[in-house]
C-alpha positions in Angstrom: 4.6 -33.1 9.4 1.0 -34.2 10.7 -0.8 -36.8 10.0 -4.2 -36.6 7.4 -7.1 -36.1 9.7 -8.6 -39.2 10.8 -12.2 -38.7 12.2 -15.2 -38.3 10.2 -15.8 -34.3 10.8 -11.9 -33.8 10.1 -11.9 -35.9 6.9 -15.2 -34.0 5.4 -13.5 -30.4 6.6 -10.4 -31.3 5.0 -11.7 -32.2 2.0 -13.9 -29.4 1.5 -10.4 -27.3 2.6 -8.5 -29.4 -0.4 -11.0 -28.3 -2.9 -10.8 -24.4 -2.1 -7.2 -24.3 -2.7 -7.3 -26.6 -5.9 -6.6 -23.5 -7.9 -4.7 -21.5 -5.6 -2.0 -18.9 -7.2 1.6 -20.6 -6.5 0.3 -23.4 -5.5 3.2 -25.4 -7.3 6.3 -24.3 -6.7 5.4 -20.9 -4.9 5.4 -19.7 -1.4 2.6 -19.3 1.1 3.1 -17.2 4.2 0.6 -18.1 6.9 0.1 -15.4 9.8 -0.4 -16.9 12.4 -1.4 -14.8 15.8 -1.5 -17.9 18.2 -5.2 -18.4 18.6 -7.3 -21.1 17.2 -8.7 -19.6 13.4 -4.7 -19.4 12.3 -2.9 -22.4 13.8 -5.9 -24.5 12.4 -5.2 -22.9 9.4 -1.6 -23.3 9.7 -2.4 -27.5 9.7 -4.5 -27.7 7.5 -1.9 -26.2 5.5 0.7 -28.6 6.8 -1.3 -31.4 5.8 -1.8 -30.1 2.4 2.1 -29.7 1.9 2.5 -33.1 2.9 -0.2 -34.8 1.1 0.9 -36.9 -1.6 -2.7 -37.8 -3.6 -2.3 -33.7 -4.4 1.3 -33.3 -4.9 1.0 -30.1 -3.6 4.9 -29.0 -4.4 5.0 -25.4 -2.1 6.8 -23.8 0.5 5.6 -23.1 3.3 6.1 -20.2 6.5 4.5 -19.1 9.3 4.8 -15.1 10.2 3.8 -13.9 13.3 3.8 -10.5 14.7 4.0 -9.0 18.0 1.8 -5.2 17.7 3.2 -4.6 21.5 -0.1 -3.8 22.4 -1.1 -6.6 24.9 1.1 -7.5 28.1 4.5 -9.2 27.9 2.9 -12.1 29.5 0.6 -12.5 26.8 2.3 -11.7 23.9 5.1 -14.6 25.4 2.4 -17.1 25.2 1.2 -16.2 21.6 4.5 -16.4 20.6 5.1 -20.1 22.5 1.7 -21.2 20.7 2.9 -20.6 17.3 6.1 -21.6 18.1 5.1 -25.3 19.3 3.1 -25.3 16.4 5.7 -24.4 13.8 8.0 -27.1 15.8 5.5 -29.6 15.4 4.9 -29.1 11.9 8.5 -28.5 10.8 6.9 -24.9 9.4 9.9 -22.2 9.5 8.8 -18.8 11.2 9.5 -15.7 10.8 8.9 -13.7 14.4 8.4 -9.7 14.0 8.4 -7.5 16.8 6.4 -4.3 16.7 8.7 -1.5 19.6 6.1 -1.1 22.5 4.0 2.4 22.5 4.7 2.8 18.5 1.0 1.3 17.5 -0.5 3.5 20.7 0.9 6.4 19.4 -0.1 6.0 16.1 -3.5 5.1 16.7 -5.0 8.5 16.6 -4.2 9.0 12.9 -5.2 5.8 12.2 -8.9 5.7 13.7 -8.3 3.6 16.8 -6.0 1.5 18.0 -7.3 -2.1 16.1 -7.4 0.3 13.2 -3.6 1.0 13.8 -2.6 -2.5 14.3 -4.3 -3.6 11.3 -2.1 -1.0 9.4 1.1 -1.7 10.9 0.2 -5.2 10.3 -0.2 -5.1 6.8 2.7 -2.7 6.4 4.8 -5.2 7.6 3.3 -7.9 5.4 3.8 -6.2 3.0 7.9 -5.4 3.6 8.2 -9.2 4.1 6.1 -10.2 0.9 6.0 -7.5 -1.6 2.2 -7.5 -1.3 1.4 -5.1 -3.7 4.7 -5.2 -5.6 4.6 -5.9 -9.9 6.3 -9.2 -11.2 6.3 -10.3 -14.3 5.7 -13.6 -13.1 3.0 -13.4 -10.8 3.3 -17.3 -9.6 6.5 -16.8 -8.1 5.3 -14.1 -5.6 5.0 -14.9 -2.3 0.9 -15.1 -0.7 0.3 -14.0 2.4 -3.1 -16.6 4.3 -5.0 -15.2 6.7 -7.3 -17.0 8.6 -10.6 -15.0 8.3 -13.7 -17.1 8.6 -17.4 -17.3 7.8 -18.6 -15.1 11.3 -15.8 -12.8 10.6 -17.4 -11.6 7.1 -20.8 -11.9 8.7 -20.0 -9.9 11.4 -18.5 -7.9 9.2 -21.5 -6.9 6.9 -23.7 -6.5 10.1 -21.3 -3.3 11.4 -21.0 -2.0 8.6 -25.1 -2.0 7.9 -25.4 -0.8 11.6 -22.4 2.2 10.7 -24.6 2.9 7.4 -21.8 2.5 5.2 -23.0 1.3 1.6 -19.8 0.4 0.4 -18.4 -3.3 -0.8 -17.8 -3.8 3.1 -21.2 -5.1 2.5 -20.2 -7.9 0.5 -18.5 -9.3 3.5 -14.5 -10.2 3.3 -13.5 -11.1 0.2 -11.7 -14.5 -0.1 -8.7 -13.0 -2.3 -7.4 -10.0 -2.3 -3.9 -8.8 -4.3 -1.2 -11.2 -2.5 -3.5 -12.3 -0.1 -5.7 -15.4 -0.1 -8.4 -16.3 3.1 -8.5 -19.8 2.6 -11.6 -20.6 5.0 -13.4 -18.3 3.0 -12.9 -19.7 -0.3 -14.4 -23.2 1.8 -18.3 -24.2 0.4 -20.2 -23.3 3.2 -17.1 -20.8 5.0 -16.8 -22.5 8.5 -17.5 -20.7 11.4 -15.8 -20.4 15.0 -17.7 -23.1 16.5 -16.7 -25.3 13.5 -13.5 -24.5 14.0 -13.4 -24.8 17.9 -14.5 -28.3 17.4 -11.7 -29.2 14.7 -9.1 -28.3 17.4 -10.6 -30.4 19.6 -10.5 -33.3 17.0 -7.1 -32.7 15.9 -5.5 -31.9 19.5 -4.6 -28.4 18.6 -2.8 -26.2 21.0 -3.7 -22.6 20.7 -4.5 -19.2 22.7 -7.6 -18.1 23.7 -7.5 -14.0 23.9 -9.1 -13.2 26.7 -10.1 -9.6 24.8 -12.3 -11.6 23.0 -14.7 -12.0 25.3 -14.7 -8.6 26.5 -17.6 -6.3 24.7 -15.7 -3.0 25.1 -14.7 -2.8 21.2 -17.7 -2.6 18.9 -17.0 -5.8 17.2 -16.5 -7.5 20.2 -20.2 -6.3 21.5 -21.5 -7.1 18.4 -20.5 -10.4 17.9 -20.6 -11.0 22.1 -24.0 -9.5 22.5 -26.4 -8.1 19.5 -25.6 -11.3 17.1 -26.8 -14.0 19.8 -30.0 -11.7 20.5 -30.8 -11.5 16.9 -30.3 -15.1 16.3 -32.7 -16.2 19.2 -35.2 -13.2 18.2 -35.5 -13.7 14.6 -33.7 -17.4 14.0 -31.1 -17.7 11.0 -29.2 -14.9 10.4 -27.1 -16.4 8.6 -29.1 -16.9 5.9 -30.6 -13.6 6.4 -27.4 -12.1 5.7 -26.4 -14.1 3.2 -29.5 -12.4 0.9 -28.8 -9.5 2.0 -25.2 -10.0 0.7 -26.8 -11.1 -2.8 -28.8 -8.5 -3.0 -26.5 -6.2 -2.2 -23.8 -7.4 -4.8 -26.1 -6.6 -8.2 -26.9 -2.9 -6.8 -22.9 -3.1 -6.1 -22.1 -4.3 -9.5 -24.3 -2.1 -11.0 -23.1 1.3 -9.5 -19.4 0.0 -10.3 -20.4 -0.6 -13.8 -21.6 3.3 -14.3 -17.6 4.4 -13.0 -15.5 4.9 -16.3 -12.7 2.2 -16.3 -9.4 4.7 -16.7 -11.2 7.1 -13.9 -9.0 5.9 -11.2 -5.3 5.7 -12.4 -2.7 4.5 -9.8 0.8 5.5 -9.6 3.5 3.6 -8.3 6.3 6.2 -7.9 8.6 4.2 -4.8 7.6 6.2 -1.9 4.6 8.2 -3.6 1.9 5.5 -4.5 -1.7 7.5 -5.3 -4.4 7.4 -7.4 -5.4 10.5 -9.5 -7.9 11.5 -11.4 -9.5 13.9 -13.7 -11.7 16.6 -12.2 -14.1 16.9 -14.6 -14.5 13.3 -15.0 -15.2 12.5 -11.7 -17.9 16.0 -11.3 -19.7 14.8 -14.1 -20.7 11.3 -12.3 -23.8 11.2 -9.9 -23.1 12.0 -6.5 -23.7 8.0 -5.6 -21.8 6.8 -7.9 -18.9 9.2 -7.0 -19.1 8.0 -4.0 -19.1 4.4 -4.9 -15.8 5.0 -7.5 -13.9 6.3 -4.4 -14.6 3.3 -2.4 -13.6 1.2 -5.0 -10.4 3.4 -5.4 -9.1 2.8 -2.4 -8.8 -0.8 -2.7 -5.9 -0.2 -4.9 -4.4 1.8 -1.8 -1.6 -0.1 0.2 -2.5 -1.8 2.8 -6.0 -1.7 1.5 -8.0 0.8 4.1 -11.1 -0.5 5.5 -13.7 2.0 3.9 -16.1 1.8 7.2 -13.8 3.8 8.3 -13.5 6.9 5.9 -16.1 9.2 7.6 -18.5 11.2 5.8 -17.0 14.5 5.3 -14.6 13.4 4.0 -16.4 12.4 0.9 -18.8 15.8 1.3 -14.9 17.8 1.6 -13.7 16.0 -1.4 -16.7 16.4 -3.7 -17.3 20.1 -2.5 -13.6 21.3 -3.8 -13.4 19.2 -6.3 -16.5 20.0 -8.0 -16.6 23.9 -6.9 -16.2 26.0 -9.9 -12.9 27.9 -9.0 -10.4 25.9 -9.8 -8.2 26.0 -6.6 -5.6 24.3 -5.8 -6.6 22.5 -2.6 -5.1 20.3 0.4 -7.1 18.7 2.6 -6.3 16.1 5.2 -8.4 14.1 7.2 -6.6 13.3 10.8 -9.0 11.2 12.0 -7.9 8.0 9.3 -4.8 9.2 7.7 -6.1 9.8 3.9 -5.0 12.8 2.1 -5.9 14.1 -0.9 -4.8 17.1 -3.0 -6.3 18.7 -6.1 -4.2 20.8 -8.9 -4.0 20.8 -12.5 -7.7 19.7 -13.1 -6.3 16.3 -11.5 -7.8 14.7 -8.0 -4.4 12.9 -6.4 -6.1 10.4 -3.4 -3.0 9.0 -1.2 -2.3 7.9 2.9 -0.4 9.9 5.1 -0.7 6.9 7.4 3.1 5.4 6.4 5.8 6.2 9.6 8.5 8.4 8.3 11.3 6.1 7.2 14.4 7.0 5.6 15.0 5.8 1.4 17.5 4.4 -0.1 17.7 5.6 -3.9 19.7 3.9 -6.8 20.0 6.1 -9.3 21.7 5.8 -12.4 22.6 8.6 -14.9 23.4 7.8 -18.6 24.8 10.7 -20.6 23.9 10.4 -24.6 26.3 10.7 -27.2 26.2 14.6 -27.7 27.0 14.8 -23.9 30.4 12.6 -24.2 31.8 16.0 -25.8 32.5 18.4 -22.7 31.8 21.6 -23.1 34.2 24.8 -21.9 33.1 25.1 -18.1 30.4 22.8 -18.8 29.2 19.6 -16.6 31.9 17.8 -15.5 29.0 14.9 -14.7 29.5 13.3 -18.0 30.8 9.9 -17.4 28.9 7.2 -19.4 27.3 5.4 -17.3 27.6 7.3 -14.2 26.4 5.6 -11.1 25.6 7.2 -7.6 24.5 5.1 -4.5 23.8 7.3 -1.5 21.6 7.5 1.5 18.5 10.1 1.3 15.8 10.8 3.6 13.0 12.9 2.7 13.9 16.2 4.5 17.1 16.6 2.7 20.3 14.9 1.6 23.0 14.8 -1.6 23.8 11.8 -3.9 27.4 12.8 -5.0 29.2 10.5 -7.7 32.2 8.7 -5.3 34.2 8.2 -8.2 34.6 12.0 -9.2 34.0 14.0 -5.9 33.8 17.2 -7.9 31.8 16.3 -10.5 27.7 18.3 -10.3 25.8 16.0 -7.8 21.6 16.2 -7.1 20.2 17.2 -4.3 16.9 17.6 -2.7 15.1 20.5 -3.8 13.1 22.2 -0.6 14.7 25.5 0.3 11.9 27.7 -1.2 14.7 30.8 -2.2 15.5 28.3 -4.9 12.3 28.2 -6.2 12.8 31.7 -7.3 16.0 31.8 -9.0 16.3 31.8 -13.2 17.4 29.2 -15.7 17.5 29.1 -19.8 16.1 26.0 -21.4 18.3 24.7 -24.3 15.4 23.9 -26.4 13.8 27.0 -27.1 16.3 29.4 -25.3 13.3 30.8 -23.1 14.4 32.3 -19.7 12.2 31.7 -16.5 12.2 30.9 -12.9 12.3 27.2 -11.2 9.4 27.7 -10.0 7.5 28.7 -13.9 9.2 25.6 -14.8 8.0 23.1 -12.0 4.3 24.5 -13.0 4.5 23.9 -16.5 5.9 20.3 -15.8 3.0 19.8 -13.6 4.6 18.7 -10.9 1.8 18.5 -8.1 2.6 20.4 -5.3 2.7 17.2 -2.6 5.2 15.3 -5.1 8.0 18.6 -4.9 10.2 17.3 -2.0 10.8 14.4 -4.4 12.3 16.9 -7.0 16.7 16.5 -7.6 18.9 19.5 -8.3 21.8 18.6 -10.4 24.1 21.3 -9.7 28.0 21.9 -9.0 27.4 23.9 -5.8 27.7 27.0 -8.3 25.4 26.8 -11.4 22.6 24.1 -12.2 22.7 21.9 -14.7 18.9 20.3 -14.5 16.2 18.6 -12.2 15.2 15.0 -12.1 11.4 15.1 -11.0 8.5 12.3 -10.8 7.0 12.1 -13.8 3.9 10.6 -12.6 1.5 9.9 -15.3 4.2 8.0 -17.3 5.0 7.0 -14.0 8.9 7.2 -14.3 11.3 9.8 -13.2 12.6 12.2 -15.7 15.4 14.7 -16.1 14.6 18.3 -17.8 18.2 20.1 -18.4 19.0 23.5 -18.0 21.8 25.8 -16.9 20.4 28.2 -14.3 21.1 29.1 -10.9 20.9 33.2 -11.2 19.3 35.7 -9.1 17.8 37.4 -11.7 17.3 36.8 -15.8 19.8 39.8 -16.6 22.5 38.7 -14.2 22.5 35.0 -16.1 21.8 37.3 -19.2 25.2 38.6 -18.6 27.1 34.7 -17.8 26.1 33.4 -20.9 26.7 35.8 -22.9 30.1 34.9 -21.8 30.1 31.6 -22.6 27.0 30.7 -24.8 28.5 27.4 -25.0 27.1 26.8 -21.1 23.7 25.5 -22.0 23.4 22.7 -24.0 20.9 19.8 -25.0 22.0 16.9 -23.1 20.6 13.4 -23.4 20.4 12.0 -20.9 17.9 8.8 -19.4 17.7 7.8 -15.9 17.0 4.7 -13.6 15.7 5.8 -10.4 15.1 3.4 -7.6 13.7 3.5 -4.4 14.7 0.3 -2.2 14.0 0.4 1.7 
């Protein structure tokens, strides 16, 4: 471990490091996650962080890890001295790391949905954070999740509020970078004053660290390269502390933010955490009946709550002009719209806006699913579902573009299956609690069942006749089964089945535990 800093500057840094972290989440017992790309804002940070650990006046009692990532974007030869950088460093400071390797070409060919190739990296990045750490995920003990540190300083946020003035976005970019953000703490920001780069170059120098310099850096090609290369030196010898400038600018900025944030209903935005189908929604007529700004202003905010949180500089505006003009047209429509260009999609239906990303690489799920048949269902009736088994359990691979989960116990017992072939859609079933007769698809729309969340929707049938569908039940956020008996080309043909055997449909019970696990 190193040793506590021993010049003057160090001493004074350090302290005023010690003091931002005094209330850190899971700071006792807990786990912080440092990423660390190899240059000299994150293996600074990964000390400093060392030295905390092993301080014994603060009995700081954590665990700590360095995560790196590889994005496959630069050349071998440089991602191989990244990777020796913050591997000398986590050697020296007895730090285990966690190495992830992004295939070469994936961010490049993902970077025109994403808005640019930084803007792809940055997605990817989180995304894997967020694997590794359960970023976003709920725990009923919040101090026991892991926190991801990043490294962001007092020019990054500054430089940050200056492109997004010069983009004319109005949104909380303007704020700068916030110092916490859900799993994720910027410990340099949280520092009174934030240090800057050449603070930080210096403290390397004083505390002999070894890091990278990216030669992209100092290369004005990207626009936050040229701006922090070329226009923020000119307006610093021009006009003389811009710093401070900004920083009133900031203030000033916060109580307009505040107040537009304070007109947006609180229960306007609601997320949804279906595995696989996180959103937001909202109601139509609740959101029309706001003013244009502060519409505006409530979808910015929204979006936070998004996973990985998108950078809203980047959310173009006609986007927000597309969204407003269907959603508040006077027809009604059902209406998909996708913007390309940065990957968000949203969808309205049933007097409901649903706001999601379509930026997330297909990837194949896992689902867990557990069936548990109520007492009436124990009894089995003639020719009736030979699925009741109390509990049932079915483990089985699924992707999205098809698949079965059969029970492996009792291979011939009704198994579910995805629900896309559109024929289906149009075949007839009889509901056991009223005895009304319709098609699958009369039923889906009187579930509400948005149009974007059907692929998600299980058969349970015996290859013959079906017995029910388990669908995402979103506002209750759950999954929920609705039985049936169904299955028949037309009402009179199924008419003519039960008839039969009226003893085929029947109220079953039952609950469900759904799962998604990647």
């Amino acid at each position: 471990m190193p040793d506590l800093p021993s010049t003057q500057r160090s001493r004074a840094f350090y302290q005023r490091f010690l003091k931002a972290m005094e209330h850190a989440p899971c700071r006792q017992g807990g786990e912080f996650h440092v990423a660390v790309s190899g240059g000299r804002d994150s293996i600074l940070l990964l000390y400093m962080m060392a030295m905390l650990k092993s301080d014994r006046a603060c009995a700081a009692g954590f665990d700590l890890r360095a995560l790196h990532i590889d994005h496959g974007i630069r050349s071998v030869e440089e991602s191989e001295k990244d990777m020796n950088a913050v591997f000398s460093a986590a050697i020296r400071l007895s730090v285990p790391l966690t190495l992830y390797r992004e295939p070469r070409g994936r961010i490049e060919a993902f970077a025109s949905a994403a808005g640019g190739l930084e803007s792809a990296a940055r997605t990817l990045r989180y995304r894997v954070f967020n694997g590794l750490l359960n970023l976003s995920g709920e725990s009923p003990d919040t101090a026991s999740r892991p926190v991801l540190l990043t490294a962001h300083h007092g020019d990054d946020s500054r430089e940050t509020i200056l492109q997004s003035l010069l983009e004319g976005n109005l949104g909380s970019r303007l704020l700068g970078i916030p110092p916490e953000s859900p799993g994720i703490i910027r410990p340099f920001l949280l520092m009174s004053p934030p240090p800057g780069r050449d603070e930080i170059t210096a403290l390397c120098e004083d505390l002999n660290i070894v890091f990278v310099d990216d030669s992209s850096n100092r290369e004005s090609v990207q626009r936050r390269n040229f701006l922090r290369n070329r226009i923020i030196p000119a307006l610093n010898e021009q006009m003389g502390n811009l710093d401070g400038r900004m920083e009133s600018l900031r203030d000033s900025w916060r109580e307009i933010h505040e107040y537009m944030l304070a007109q947006v209903p609180r229960t306007l935005w609601k997320p949804c955490s279906i595995p696989g189908r996180e959103h937001l929604q909202a109601s139509t007529d609740q959101f029309c009946e706001l003013e244009p700004i502060i519409r505006r202003r409530s979808v910015q905010q929204a979006l936070l709550n998004l996973r990985p949180p998108p950078r809203e500089e980047r959310i173009p505006e006609e986007f927000f002009r597309e969204l407003e003009r269907l959603a508040c047209s006077s027809n009604g429509s059902t209406a998909l719209r996708r913007h390309e260009g940065y990957g968000l999609q949203f969808h309205l239906e049933y007097g409901r806006i649903y706001l999601y990303s379509s930026l997330a690489p297909g990837r194949k799920k896992r689902y867990f699913v557990q069936l548990y048949a109520g007492r009436e269902s124990r009894v089995r009736p003639s020719g009736g579902l030979t699925l009741i088994f109390t509990p049932v359990r079915r483990v089985a691979e699924n992707s999205e573009h098809g698949g079965e989960l059969r029970n492996s116990v009792h291979p011939d017992a009704p198994f579910l299956r995805n629900l896309e072939d559109s024929e289906s859609l149009k075949k007839y079933l009889k509901l056991p609690e009223n005895n009304e007769y319709l098609t699958l698809k009369e039923l889906i729309r009187r579930r509400r069942i948005p149009e974007w969340m059907r692929r998600d929707i299980f058969l349970l049938e015996d290859g013959r006749r079906w017995y029910g569908i388990i669908y995402p039940d979103d506002l209750p956020q759950k999954w929920s089964f609705q039985p049936f008996y169904g299955g028949g080309t037309s009402r009179r043909e199924l008419e003519r089945e039960l008839r039969s055997n009226p003893e085929m449909v029947r109220k079953y019970d039952i609950t469900i535990k759904m799962e998604q696990c990647w």
